[in-house]
C-alpha positions in Angstrom: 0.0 0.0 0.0 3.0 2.5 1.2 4.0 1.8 -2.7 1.3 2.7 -4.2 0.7 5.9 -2.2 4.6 7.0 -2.8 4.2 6.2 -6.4 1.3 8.8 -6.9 3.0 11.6 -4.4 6.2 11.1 -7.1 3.7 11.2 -10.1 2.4 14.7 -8.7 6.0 15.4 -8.3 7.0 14.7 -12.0 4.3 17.0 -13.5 4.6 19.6 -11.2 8.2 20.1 -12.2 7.7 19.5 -16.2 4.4 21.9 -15.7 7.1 24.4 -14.4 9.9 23.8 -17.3 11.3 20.8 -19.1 12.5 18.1 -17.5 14.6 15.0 -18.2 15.0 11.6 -16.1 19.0 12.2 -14.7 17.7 15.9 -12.7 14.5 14.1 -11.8 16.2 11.5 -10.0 18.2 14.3 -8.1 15.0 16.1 -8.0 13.3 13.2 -6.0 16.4 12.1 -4.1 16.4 16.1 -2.2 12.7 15.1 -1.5 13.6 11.4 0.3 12.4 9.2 -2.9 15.4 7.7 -3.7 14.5 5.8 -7.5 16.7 3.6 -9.7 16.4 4.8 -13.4 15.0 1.2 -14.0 11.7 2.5 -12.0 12.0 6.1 -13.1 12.1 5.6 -17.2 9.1 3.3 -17.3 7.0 5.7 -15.1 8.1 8.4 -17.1 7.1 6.4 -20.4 3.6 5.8 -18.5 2.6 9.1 -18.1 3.6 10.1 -21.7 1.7 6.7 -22.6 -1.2 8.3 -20.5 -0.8 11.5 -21.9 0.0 13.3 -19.4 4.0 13.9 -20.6 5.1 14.7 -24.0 8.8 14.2 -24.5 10.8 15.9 -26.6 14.1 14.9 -27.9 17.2 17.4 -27.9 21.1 17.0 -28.7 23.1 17.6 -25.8 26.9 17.2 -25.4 26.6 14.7 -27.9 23.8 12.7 -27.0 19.9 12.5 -27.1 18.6 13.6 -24.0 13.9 13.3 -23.7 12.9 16.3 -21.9 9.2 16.2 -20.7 6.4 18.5 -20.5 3.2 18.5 -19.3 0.1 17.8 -21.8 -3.0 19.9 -21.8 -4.1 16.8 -19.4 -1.3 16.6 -17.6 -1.8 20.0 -16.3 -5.7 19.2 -15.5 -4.8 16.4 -13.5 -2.0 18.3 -11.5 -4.3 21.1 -10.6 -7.4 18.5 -9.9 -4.4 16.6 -7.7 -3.2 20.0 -5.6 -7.1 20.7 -5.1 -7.8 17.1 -3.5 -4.1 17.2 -1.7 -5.1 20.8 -0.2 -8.8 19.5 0.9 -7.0 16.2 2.5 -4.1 17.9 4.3 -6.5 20.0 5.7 -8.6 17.4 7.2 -6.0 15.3 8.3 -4.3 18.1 10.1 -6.7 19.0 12.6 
């Protein structure tokens, strides 16, 4: 269960950040590591991949020192569900805070 739950807080993680600017998987591993999630790249790159599959990512490929490097954005859905997410995250910490 403790999983599952962690898996959806670093879901709302990822598209907060790529709603905020491009991300790619290497900072978003540092990104989630400051924050106590500490991924392997073999759990990070398929989630990624299912949330593009989901539509909620679009990646974009650029050239960088050399190599291909997917940056990811939020869709038009992706943003919906991340402000729907902070909505039900604000009304829950609330209630479970008093």
């Amino acid at each position: 269960m403790l999983r599952k739950l962690f898996l959806g807080f670093i879901q709302l993680h990822i598209l907060h950040h790529a709603a905020e600017e491009p991300i790619y998987g290497l900072w978003m591993l540092d990104e989630l590591a400051h924050h106590g999630y500490h991924l392997s790249a073999g759990m990070l790159y398929p989630l990624l991949h299912s949330m593009q599959n989901q539509g909620l990512l679009a990646r974009e490929e650029r050239l960088v020192d050399g190599k291909i490097r997917k940056y990811y954005t939020t869709t038009p859905r992706g943003t919906q569900v991340l402000m729907e997410a902070r909505q039900k995250a604000r009304e829950l910490f609330e209630e479970i805070t008093d």
